[in-house]
Each structure stands twice: as structure tokens, then as C-alpha cells.
C-alpha positions as CSV (number, residue, x, y, z in Angstrom):
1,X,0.0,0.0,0.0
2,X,1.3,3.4,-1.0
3,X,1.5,6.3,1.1
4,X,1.0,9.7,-0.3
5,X,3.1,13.1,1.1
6,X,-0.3,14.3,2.3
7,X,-0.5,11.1,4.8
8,X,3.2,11.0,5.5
9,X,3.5,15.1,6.5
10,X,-0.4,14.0,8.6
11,X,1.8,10.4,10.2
12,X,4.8,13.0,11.2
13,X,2.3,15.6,13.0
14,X,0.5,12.8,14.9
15,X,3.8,11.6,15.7
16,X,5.3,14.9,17.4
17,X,1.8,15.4,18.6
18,X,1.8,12.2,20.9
19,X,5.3,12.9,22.1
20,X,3.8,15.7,23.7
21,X,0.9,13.7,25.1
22,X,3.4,11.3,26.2
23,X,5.6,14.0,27.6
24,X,2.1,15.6,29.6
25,X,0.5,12.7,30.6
26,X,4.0,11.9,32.6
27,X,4.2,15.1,34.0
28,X,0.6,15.3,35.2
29,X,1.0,11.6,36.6
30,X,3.7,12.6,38.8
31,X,2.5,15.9,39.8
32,X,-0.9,14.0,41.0
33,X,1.2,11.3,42.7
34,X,2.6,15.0,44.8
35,X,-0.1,16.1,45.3
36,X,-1.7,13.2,47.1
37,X,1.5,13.0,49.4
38,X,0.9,16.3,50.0
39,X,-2.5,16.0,51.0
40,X,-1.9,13.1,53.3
41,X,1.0,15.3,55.5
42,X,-1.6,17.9,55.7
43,X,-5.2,16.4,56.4
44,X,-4.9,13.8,59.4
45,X,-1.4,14.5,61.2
46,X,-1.9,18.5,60.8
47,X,-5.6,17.7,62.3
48,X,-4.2,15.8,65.1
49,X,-1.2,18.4,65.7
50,X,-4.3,20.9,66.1
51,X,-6.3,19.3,68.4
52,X,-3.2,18.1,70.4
53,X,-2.3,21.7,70.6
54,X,-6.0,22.5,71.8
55,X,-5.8,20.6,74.2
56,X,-2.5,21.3,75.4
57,X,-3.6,25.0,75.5
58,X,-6.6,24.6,77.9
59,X,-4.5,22.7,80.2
60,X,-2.3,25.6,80.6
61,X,-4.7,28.1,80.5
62,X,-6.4,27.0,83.8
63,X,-4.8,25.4,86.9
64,X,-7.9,23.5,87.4
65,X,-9.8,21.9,84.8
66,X,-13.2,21.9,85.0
67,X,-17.0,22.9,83.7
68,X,-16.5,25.2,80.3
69,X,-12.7,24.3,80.0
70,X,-13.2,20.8,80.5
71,X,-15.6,20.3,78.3
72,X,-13.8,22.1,75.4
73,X,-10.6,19.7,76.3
74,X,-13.0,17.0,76.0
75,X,-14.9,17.3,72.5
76,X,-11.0,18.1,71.3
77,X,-10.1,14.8,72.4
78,X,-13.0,13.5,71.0
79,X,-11.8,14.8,67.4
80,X,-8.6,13.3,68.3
81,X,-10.3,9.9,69.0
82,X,-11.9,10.0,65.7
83,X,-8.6,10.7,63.9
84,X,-6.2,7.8,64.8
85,X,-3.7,7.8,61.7
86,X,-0.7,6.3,63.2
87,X,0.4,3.1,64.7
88,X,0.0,3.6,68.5
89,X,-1.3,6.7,68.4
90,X,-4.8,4.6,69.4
91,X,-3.0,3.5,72.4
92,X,-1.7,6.8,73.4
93,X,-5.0,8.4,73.0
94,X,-6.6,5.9,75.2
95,X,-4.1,6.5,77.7
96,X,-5.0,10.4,77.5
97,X,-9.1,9.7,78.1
98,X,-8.2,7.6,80.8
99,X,-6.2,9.8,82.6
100,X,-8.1,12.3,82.3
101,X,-11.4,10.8,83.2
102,X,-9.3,9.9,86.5
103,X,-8.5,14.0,87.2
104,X,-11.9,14.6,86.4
105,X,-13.0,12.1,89.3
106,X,-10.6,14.0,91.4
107,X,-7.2,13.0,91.2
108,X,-5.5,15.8,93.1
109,X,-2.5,14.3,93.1
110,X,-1.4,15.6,89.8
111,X,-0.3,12.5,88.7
112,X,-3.1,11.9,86.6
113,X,-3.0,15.4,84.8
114,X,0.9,14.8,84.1
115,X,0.1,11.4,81.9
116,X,-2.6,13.7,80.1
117,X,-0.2,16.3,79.1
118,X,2.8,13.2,78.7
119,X,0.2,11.8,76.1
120,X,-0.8,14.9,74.5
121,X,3.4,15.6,73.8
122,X,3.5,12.1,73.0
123,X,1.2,12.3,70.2
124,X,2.1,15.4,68.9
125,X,5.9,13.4,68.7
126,X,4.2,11.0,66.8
127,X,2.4,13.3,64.2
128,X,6.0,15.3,63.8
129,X,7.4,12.3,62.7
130,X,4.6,11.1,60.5
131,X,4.9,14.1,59.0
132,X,8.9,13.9,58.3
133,X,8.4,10.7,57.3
134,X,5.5,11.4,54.7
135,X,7.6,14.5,53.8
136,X,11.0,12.8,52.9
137,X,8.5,10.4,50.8
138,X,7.0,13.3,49.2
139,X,10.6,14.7,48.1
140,X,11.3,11.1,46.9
141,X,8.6,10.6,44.7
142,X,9.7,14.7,44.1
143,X,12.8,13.1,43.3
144,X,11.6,10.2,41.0
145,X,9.3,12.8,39.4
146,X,12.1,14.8,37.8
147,X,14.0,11.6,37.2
148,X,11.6,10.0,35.0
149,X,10.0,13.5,33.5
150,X,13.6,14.0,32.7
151,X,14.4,11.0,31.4
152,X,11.4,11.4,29.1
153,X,11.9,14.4,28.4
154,X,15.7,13.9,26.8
155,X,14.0,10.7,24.8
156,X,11.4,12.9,23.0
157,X,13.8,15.8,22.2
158,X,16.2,12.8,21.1
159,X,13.1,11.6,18.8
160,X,11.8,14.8,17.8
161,X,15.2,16.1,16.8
162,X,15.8,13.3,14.9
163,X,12.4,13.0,13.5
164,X,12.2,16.9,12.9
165,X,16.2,16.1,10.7
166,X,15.4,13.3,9.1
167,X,11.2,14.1,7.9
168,X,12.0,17.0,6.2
169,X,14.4,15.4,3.7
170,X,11.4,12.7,2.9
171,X,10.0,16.0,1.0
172,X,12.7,18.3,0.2
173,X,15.1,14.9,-1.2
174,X,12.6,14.3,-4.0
175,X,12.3,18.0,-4.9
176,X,16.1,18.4,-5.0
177,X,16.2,15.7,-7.5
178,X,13.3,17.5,-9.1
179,X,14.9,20.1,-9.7
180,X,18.4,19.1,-10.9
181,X,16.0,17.5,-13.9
182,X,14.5,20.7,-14.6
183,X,18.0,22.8,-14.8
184,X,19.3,19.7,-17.0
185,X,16.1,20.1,-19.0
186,X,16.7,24.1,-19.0
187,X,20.3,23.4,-21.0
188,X,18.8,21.1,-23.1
189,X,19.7,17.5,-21.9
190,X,16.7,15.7,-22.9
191,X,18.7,12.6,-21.8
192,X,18.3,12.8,-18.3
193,X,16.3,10.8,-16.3
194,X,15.1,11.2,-12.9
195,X,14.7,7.9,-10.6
196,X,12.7,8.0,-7.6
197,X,11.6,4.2,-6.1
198,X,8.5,5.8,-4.9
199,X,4.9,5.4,-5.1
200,X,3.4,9.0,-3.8
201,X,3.2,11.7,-5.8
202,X,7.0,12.5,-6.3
203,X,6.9,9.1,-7.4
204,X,4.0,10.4,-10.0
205,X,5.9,13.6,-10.8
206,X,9.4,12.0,-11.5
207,X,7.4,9.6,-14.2
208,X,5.7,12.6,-15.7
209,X,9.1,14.3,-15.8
210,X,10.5,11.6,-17.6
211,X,7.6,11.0,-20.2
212,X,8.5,14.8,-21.4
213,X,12.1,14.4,-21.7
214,X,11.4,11.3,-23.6
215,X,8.8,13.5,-25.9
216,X,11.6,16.2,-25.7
217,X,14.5,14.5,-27.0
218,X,12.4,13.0,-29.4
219,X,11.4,16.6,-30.9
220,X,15.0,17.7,-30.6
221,X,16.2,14.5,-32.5
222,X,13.9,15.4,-35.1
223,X,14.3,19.4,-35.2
224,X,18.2,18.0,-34.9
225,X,17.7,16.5,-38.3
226,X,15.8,19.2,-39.6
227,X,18.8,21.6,-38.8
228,X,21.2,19.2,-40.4
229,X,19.5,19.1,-43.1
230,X,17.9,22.8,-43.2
231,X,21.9,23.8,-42.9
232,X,23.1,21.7,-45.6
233,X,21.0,22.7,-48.1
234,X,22.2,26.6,-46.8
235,X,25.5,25.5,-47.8
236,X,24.8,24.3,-51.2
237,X,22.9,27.4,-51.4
238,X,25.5,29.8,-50.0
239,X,28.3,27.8,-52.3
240,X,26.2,28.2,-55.4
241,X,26.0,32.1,-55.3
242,X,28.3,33.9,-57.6
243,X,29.0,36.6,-55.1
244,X,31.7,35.9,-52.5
245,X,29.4,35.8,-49.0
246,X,31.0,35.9,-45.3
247,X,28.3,35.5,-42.7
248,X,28.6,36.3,-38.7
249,X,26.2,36.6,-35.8
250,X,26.0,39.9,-33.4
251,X,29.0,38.3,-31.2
252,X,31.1,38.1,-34.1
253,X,31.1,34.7,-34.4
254,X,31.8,33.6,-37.8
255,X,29.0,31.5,-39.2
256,X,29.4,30.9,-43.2
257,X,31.5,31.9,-45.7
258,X,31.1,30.1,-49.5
259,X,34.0,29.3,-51.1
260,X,34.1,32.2,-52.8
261,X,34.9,34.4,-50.1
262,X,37.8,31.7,-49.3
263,X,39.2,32.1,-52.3
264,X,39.4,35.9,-52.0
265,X,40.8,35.4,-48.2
266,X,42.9,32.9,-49.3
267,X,42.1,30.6,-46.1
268,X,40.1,27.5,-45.6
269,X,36.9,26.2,-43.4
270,X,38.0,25.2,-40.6
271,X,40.1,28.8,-39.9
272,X,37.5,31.0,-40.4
273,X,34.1,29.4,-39.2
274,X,33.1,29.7,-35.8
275,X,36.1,31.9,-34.5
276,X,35.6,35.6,-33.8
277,X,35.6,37.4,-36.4
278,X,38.0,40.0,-35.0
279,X,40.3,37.4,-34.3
280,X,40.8,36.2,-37.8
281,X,41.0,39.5,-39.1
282,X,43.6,40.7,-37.0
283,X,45.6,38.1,-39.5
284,X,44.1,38.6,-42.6
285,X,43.7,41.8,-44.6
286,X,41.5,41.8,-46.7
287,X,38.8,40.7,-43.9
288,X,40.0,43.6,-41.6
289,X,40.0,45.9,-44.8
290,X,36.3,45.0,-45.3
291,X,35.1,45.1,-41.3
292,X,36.9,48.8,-41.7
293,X,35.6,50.1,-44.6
294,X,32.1,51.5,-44.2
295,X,32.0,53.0,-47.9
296,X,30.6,51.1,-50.7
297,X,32.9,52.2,-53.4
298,X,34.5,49.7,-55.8
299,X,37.7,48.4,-54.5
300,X,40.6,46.8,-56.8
301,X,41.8,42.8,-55.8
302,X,44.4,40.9,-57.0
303,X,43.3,37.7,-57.8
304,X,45.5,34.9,-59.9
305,X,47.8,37.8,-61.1
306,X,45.0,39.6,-62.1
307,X,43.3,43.0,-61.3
308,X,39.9,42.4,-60.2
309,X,37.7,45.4,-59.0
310,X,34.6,44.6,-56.5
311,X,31.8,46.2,-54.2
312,X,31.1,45.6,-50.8
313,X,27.5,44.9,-49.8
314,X,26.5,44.7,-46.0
315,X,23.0,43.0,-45.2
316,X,21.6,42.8,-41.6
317,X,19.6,40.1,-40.7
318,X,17.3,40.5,-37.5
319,X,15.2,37.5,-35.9
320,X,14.0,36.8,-32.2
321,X,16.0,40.0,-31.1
322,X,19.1,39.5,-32.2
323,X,20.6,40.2,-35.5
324,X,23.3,39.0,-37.6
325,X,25.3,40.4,-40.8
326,X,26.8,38.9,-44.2
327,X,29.3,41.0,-46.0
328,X,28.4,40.4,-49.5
329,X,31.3,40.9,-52.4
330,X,30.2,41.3,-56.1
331,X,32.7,41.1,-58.7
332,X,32.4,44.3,-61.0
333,X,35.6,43.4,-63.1
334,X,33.6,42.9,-66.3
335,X,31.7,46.3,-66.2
336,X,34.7,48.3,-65.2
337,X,36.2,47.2,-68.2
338,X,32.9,47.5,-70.1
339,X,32.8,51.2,-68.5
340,X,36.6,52.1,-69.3
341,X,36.1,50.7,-73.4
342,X,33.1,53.3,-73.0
343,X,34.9,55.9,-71.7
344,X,37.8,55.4,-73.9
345,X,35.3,55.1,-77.1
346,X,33.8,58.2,-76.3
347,X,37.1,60.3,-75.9
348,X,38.3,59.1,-78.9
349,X,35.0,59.6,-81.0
350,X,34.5,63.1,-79.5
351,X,38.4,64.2,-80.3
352,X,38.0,62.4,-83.9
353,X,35.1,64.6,-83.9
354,X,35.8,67.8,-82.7
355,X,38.3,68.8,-85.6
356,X,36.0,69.0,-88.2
357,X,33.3,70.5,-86.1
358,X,36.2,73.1,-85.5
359,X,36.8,73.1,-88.9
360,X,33.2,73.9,-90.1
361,X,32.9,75.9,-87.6
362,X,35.6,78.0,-89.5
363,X,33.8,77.6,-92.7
364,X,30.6,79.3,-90.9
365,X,32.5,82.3,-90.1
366,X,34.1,82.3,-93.4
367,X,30.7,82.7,-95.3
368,X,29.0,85.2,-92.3
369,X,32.3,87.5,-93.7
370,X,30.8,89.9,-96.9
371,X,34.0,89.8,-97.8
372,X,33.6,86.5,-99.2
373,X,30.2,87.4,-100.2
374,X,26.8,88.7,-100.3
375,X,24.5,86.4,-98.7
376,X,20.8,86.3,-99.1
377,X,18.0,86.5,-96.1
378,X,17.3,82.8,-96.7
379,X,21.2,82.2,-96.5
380,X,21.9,83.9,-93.9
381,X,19.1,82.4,-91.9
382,X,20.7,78.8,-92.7
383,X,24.3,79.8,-91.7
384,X,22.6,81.0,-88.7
385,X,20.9,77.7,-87.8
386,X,24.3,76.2,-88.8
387,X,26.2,78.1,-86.5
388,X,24.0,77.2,-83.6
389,X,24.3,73.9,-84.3
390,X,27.7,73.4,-84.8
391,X,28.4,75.2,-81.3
392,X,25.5,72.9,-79.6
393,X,27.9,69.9,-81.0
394,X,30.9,71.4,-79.8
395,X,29.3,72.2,-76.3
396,X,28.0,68.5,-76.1
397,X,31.4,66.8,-77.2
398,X,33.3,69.2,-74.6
399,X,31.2,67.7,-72.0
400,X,31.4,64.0,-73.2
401,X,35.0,65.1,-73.2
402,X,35.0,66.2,-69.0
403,X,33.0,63.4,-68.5
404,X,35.6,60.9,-69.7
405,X,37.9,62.5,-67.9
406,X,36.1,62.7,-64.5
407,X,35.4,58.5,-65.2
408,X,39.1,57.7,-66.1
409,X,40.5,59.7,-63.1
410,X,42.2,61.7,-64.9
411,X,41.2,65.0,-63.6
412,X,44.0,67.9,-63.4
413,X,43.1,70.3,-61.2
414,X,44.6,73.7,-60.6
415,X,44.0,74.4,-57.1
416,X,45.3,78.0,-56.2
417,X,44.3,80.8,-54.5
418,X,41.2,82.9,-55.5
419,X,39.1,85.9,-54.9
420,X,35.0,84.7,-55.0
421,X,33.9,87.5,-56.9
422,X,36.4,87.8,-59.4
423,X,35.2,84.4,-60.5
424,X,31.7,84.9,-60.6
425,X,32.2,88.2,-62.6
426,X,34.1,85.9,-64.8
427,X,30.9,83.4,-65.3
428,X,28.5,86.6,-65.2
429,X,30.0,88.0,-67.9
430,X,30.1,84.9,-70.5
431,X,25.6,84.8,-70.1
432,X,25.1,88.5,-69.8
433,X,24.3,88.2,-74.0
434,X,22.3,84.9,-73.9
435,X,20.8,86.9,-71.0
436,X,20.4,90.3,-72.8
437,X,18.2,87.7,-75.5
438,X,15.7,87.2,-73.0
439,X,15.8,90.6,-71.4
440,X,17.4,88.8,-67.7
441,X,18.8,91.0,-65.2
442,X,22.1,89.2,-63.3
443,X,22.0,90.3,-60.1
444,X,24.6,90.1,-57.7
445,X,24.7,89.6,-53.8
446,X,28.3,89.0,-52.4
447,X,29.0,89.2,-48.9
448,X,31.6,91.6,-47.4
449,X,35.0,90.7,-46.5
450,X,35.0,87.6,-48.0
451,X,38.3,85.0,-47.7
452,X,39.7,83.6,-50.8
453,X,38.9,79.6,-51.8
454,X,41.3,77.2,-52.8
455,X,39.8,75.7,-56.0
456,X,40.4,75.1,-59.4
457,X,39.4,78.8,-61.8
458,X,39.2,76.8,-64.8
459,X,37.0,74.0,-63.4
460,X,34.8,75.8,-61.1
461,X,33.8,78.8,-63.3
462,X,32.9,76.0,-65.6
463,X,30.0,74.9,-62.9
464,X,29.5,78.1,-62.3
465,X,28.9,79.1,-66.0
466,X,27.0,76.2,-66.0
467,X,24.5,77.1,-63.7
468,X,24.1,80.4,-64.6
469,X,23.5,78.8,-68.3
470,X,21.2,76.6,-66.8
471,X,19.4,79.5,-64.9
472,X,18.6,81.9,-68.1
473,X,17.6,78.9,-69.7
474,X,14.8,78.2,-67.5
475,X,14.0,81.7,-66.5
476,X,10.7,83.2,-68.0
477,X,11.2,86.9,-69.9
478,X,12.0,89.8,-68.2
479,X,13.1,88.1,-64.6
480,X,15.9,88.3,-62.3
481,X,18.9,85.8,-62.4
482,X,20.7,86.3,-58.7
483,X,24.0,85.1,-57.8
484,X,25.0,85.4,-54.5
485,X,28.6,84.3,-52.2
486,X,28.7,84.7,-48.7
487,X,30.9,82.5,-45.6
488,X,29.4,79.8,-44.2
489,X,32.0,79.0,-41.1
490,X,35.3,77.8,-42.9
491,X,33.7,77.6,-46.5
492,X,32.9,79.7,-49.2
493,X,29.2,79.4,-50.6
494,X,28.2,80.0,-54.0
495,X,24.5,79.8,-55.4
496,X,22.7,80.5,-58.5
497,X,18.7,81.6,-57.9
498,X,16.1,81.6,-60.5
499,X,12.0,82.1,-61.3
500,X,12.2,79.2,-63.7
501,X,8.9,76.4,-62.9
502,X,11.4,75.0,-60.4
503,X,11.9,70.9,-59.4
504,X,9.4,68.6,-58.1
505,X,11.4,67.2,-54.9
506,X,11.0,63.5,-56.5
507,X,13.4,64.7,-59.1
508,X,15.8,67.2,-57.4
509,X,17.4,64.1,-55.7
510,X,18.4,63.0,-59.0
511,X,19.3,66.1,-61.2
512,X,23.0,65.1,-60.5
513,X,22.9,61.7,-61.8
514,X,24.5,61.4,-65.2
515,X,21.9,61.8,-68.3
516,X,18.9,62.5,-66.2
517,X,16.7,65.0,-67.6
518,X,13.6,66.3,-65.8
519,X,10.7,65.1,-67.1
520,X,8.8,67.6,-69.6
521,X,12.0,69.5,-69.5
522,X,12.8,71.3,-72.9
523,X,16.6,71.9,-72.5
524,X,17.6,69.7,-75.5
525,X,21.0,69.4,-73.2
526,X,22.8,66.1,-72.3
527,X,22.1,65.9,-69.1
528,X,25.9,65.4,-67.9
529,X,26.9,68.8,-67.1
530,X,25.4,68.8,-63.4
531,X,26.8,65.2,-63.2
532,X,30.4,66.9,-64.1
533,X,29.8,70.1,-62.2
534,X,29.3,67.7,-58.9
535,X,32.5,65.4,-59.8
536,X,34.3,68.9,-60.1
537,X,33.3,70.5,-57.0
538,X,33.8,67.2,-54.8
539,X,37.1,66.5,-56.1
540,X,37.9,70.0,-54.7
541,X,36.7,68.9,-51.5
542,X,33.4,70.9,-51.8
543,X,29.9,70.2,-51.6
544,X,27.4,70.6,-54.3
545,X,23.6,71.1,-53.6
546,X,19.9,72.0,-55.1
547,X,16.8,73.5,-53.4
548,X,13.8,74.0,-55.4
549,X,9.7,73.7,-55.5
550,X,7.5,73.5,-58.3
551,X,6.6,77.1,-59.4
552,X,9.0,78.9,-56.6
553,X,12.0,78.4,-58.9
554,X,15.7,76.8,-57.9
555,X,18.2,78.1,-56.2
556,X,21.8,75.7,-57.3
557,X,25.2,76.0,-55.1
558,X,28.3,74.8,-53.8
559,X,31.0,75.4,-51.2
560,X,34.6,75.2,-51.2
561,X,37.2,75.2,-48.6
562,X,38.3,78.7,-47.6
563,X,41.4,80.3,-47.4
């Protein structure tokens, strides 16, 4: 039969509770064993110790005994007569009534009334010792009292210590084992077991325990397997992409890296998976290169002997609060080379073409001389139209031109010293005709006192130029053109303002990009010279900017270092 906690906790009360009974009932057993030899010192020898010293009392009140005092020595002796107790006392007490019935006859001797008062001390020498004798019994069983409640005593705390050490471990045992499963469970050891010969309901709780390890380590055999197989296919995924990928989780822990990447590093598997990333690049530089650089511009890498050129990608992946990144790296080899044959095609086809643009160009002037000739209205209308377009070339092959310059690098820049409003007079002055055309005023806001710049003139009175060129172009009749230079802490700031229908703000993110016209726009330009003007101004170390709303106009600028 199996005993639950509920009846073993209810057994160990009852248990401690009947040592205490036991412990009471022996006290309260020896205290009424006391009690009685207490009352038996003090009901019949105290009684005849009383009436002993009654009587003794009218015998020495009175020289002679007789009417009132005799009869109050009599009904005392009577009392004494009625409590014989001790052995002899009987005898004694006879003794005293007969002598006494003798003085009251009329002894006058005195004899008689000498035997009374011998037998009154001789009683009351018997009760004294009656009473020693029942009080050294009383201390005895005083004695014996404390001797076994003692005894007793030390056997229940003995038991009850014991008991009260030992019982709680009947309970807390069990849990302890309970609860080493649970911590093993909590790091994922599905394979423990707890034992527990027991029938109660640790006994119950130990076998449910073990039923969901078992389920447990079943689902983590089978998510196990998943994994494996989950992360294999990851690889063969990983492996199969073209781009080299290195993968590590937010402690730097390197997790992946296709073969790719292992190539590039020029290390194998096992030296670069699951160390710290840190680590590992501390001896590799390429890997420490790419943890460092926080740029995505192309980068050039020598792989077998040969220069390749790739771009760093860095994608964060976050799941279950934590995140992890991959450094992605796509070769751009092929369409650097694809870019640099275009560059190189279109510097060669624009200087193949700009001599005999020049060269017609010449020819134009040539037949706008009379001296050549009279030409007609008509003609003159079609060397016009000529002109124009022959400049509109040469305008769009000089930019092609600074555009394959700014893409091979091979920007020469001029920096010097100069004075701000020396070069926008300089750009002022090459619109002030196209300007005149359309009836434009330029006007001109420079702050006082202003430092020189270090920049390129050449180069930056192009951008200017250019967005003043831009500016007439898109002003209405008859409106103002402003250009205005003032200090902005330790740079110089240029801008170009106009009244033209201005740039939705979906588009004036873009009007740097190369080719990118605004839609509806009716330039008929190339759309490279802002692209050049902002690879001009940042190779100076400048900034290059745009503000502008639909109908309020745009306002174009840059800064450059100051003097």
C-alpha cells in the first residue's frame, strides 16, 4: 500500500503530537502522585497536631480543669479519637481519656493530669514524625518525578530532533532531485532521467518528468535532423552564389562563408568558421580591410595575377531580437572594363570629332564675312541655324570630353588661390548676352570681406557658368537671375537663384545623376553637365547642392574650402 506526502506530513504531525501527550501525561501523573502526598502530610497528622495543641492550650490556661474548659478539652479529644492515623497513636489516645477521666474524678494528686499532658506531647511526637516521614516520601517521589520526567523528556527531544532532521528530507530529497531534472532540462539534456523508487506523488511527478524528456528528446532528435539538413542545403545554397558571401552573428562569431569568399581570403573552413571574427581579421587583410571600410565604393583585388575590382555589400539580418550580418562581395571586373572601353570610345570619337566640327565651324565664319560674299536673307538664316548647331555639338562633345575624364580619373586640377567675386564676374559676364536675348537681369549679392577659396578657376567657373547657363535657360522673360557668395563658417558658398517652374522634390534628388533630364524639360541638353559640375566640386573637397519647389524656382550652389 502506497502512502501519499499528504498522509506522511499528517503520520509525522501525529507523531510529534503524541510525544507531547506522552511528555504531559507523565508530567501530570507525577504531579498528582505530589499532590496526594501532600495532602496526606496535611489532612490527618496536621488535624491531630491541632487538636493536640488544643488541648495542650486549655491545660495551661487554667490550673484546674473543669465545667466550660473541661468540656472544650473534652470534644478536642474526642476529634482526636476520631482521627487515629498512626500506629499507637490509638493506644496513646486511650491513655489520655483515661487519665483524664481519672483528674476529672478528682485526682488531686497531679499525677493523673501529668500522663494527660505526657500523652498529649507524645502524640504530637508522633504526628512530627509522621509528617517527616510522609515528607521525605514526598521529596522522593519529588525526586523520581524529575527523574523520569527528565528521562522522558531527553528521549522525546532525542526523537523529535531526529524525527524533525530526518522528515524533512522525505520531502525536500525528491524536490532536490526534481529540480536538478528541470535545470538539465533548461540546458537542453533531454537525456536525463530522474529515478525515484516511490509510489506517492513525487513518485508520479518523477514519471511525468521523464515522459517529457522522452517527448523532448524525441522533438529535438527530429528538429536536430531538420537543422542538419535545413543547414546543408544553406550551404549548397550559399556555395552556389556567384558573389563571394561571409556571414557572422552579433557576437562576431563567424557562421558561413562560401568558397568564394575563401578564395578571396585565401584561407580554408575550418580557420575562419566559428572563430571571432576580429580574431581572424587581426591576421588577414583583406577581412580587416572590409570590417573597416564603411563605404561602398569599388575596391581593386588581386586575384590569380589579375586585377579584379569589386563592391562591398553589408545585409543585416534580425530575428528573435538579435541580428546577424553577411558581408556580401560582387565582382564588377567585367563592367569596369565595359565602363573604361566606354569611356575610352567616347574620348576618342569626341576628339576624332571635334576637328572638323572646328573646322566647319571655321567655314561658318568664313561665309558670315561679306567679304567672301553677299548672302541672301534665306542664306543667312541657314548659316545661322548652322552656327548654332555646330556650337550645340561642340558644347555636347566638350562635356562627353570632362566626363571621360572625371570616369578615367584623370582629372587635373589647378588648385590655387582665388578671390570669389572675381570668378563669378568671370561666369556673369560669359551669359550677360544669352541673358540680354531674353531681357534677364544678373544680379549680384556677395558678402563683405570675403576669404579667398582654394579651387580650381578653370574648373569651377565651368560649374558656375553652367548654372548660370542653366538658370537663363529656365527663367521666364524679363526676370531676375541672382547670384550670390557669402561665408558659411570655414567655407565659401556660392548659389545660382532663379524664377524658372522649379523641381518637383522626386526629381531634385536626381538632377546630379548622369543623363537624367527632368521630365517635360525642354533643355535639349545632355544631361551630364550637373553630373560633371558635382565630380568637379567634390574632387575640390566641396559640396554641391539643389533647393527648389514646383513654381518657386531653384536656387543651385556649392561650397569650397576657404582660405
Amino acid at each position: 500500500m502506497s502512502i501519499t506526502v499528504k498522509q506522511k506530513i499528517r503520520l509525522g504531525t501525529l507523531f510529534l503530537f503524541s510525544l507531547l501527550l506522552l511528555s504531559g501525561g507523565v508530567s501530570i501523573y507525577h504531579l498528582v502522585r505530589m499532590q496526594n502526598d501532600s495532602k496526606e502530610i496535611l489532612k490527618d497528622n496536621y488535624e491531630s497536631l491541632s487538636y493536640s495543641h488544643g488541648m495542650m492550650e486549655v491545660l495551661d490556661s487554667a490550673p484546674v480543669i473543669s465545667g466550660k474548659s473541661a468540656a472544650v478539652f473534652d470534644s478536642l479529644l474526642k476529634l482526636q479519637e476520631d482521627n487515629i492515623t498512626e500506629p499507637g497513636e490509638s493506644d496513646i489516645t486511650s491513655s489520655i481519656r483515661q487519665h483524664f477521666n481519672m483528674y476529672q474524678s478528682g485526682d488531686t494528686s497531679g499525677v493523673a493530669l501529668q500522663k494527660v499532658k505526657t500523652g498529649i506531647l507524645d502524640v504530637m511526637a508522633l504526628n512530627m514524625t509522621a509528617i517527616q516521614v510522609k515528607n521525605q516520601k514526598a521529596n522522593k517521589t519529588a525526586e523520581n518525578a524529575l527523574t523520569y520526567i527528565s528521562l522522558i523528556a531527553g528521549v522525546i527531544l532525542i526523537v523529535g530532533f531526529t524525527f524533525s532532521y530526518n522528515f524533512p528530507s522525505v520531502l525536500t530529497s525528491p524536490i532536490h532531485t526534481l529540480n536538478e531534472g528541470i535545470m538539465e532540462i533548461s540546458k537542453k539534456n533531454y537525456h536525463f532521467r530522474i529515478h525515484l523508487d516511490r509510489k506517492d506523488e513525487f513518485g508520479q511527478m518523477a514519471g511525468s518528468f521523464n515522459d517529457m524528456a522522452e517527448r523532448l528528446e524525441y522533438f529535438e532528435n527530429s528538429n536536430l535532423n531538420k537543422i542538419i539538413f535545413e543547414k546543408t542545403r544553406a550551404e549548397a545554397v550559399i556555395n552556389s552564389l556567384k558573389e563571394a558571401s561571409i556571414g557572422f552573428d552579433k557576437k562576431g562569431i563567424v557562421l558561413f562563408a562560401n568558397d568564394q569568399a575563401l578564395q578571396l581570403l585565401g584561407m580554408q573552413s575550418k580557420e575562419l568558421i566559428g572563430h571571432p571574427v576580429e580574431e581572424v581579421a587581426g591576421k588577414n587583410d583583406l577581412l580587416r580591410f572590409l570590417l573597416e571600410e564603411k563605404g561602398s565604393m569599388p575596391f581593386k583585388i588581386v586575384v590569380d595575377n589579375r586585377e579584379n575590382y569589386f563592391t562591398k555589400e553589408v545585409v543585416e539580418i534580425a530575428q528573435d531580437n538579435s541580428s546577424s550580418k553577411v558581408i556580401i562581395l560582387r565582382n564588377i571586373t567585367s563592367f569596369k572594363e565595359l565602363d573604361v572601353a566606354k569611356t575610352n570610345f567616347i574620348a576618342t570619337i569626341s576628339h576624332e570629332l571635334k576637328t572638323p566640327l572646328a573646322s566647319s565651324g571655321f567655314s561658318i565664319k568664313l561665309l558670315e564675312d561679306e567679304r567672301v560674299g553677299q548672302l541672301s536673307a534665306e542664306q543667312k538664316d541657314l548659316i545661322q541655324n548652322l552656327k548654332q548647331d555646330n556650337q550645340r555639338m561642340l558644347r555636347i562633345l566638350s562635356e562627353l570630353l570632362n566626363m571621360s575624364q572625371v570616369e578615367a580619373g584623370k582629372i587635373q586640377l589647378d588648385i590655387v588661390e582665388i578671390i570669389p567675386e572675381e570668378l563669378a564676374d568671370t561666369a556673369i559676364n560669359a551669359v550677360m548676352n544669352s541673358a540680354g536675348q531674353k531681357n534677364i537681369s544678373v544680379q549680384k549679392e556677395y558678402g563683405k570681406e570675403l576669404r579667398k577659396v582654394f579651387a580650381d578657376h578653370e574648373k569651377t567657373g565651368w560649374v558656375l557658368n553652367n548654372f548660370l547657363t542653366n538658370a537663363v535657360k529656365h527663367s521666364p522673360e524679363n526676370s531676375t537671375v541672382t547670384v550670390s557668395i557669402k561665408q558659411v563658417e570655414k567655407n565659401i558658398e556660392f548659389a545660382v537663384s532663379d524664377h524658372g517652374p522649379g523641381i518637383s522634390s522626386e526629381y531634385s534628388t536626381r538632377v546630379f545623376e548622369r543623363f537624367f533630364k527632368v521630365p517635360g524639360s525642354k533643355s535639349g541638353g545632355t544631361g551630364l553637365g550637373l553630373a560633371i559640375s558635382k565630380e568637379l566640386i567634390e574632387a575640390q573637397g566641396g559640396q554641391i547642392w539643389v533647393k527648389s519647389e514646383i513654381g518657386s524656382g531653384s536656387v543651385f550652389g556649392f561650397t569650397l574650402p576657404a582660405v
